[in-house]
N, C-alpha and C positions, 0 to 999 in steps of 0.2 A: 134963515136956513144956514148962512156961512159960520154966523155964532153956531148953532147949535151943532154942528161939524167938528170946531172947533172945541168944543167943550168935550166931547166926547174923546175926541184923538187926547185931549189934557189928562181925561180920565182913563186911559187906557194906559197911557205913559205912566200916570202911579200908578196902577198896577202892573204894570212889566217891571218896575222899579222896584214894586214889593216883593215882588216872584224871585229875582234875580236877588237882591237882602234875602231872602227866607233861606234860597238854596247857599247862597255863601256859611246865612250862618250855619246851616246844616252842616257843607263839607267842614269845617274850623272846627263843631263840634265833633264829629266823625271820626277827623283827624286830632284831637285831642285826645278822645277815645280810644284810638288804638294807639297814641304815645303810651299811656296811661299803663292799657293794656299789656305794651312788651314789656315795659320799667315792672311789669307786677311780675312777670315771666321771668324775666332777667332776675328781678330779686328773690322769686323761687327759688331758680337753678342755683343762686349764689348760696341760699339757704341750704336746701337740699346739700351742695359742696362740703360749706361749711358741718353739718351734720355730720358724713361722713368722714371726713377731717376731721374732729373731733372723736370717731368712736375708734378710728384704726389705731393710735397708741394707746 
C-alpha cells in the first residue's frame, strides 16, 4: 500500500511539473508575441513617418 502511495504522489509531481513547463512556455511565448507585436507597430509608425516625410517637400 505504501509503495503504491508513493508511486502515485511520483506521478502527480510529473505532472505538476509538466503543467507548470506548459504554462511557462506559454507566458515566454506570449511575451514574445507581443515583443513582436509592438517592434511591427513601432516599425508601422516609423513607416507611416517616414512616408509622410518623404511626400511634404
Amino acid at each position: 500500500m505504501q509503495e503504491n502511495r508513493e508511486q502515485t504522489l511520483s506521478q502527480n509531481n510529473k505532472s505538476v511539473g509538466l503543467c507548470c513547463f506548459i504554462r511557462r512556455f506559454l507566458l515566454v511565448k506570449s511575451r514574445c508575441f507581443y515583443l513582436t507585436q509592438r517592434l511591427y507597430d513601432e516599425s508601422a509608425k516609423i513607416g507611416i513617418f517616414e512616408k509622410n516625410f518623404k511626400e511634404i517637400p
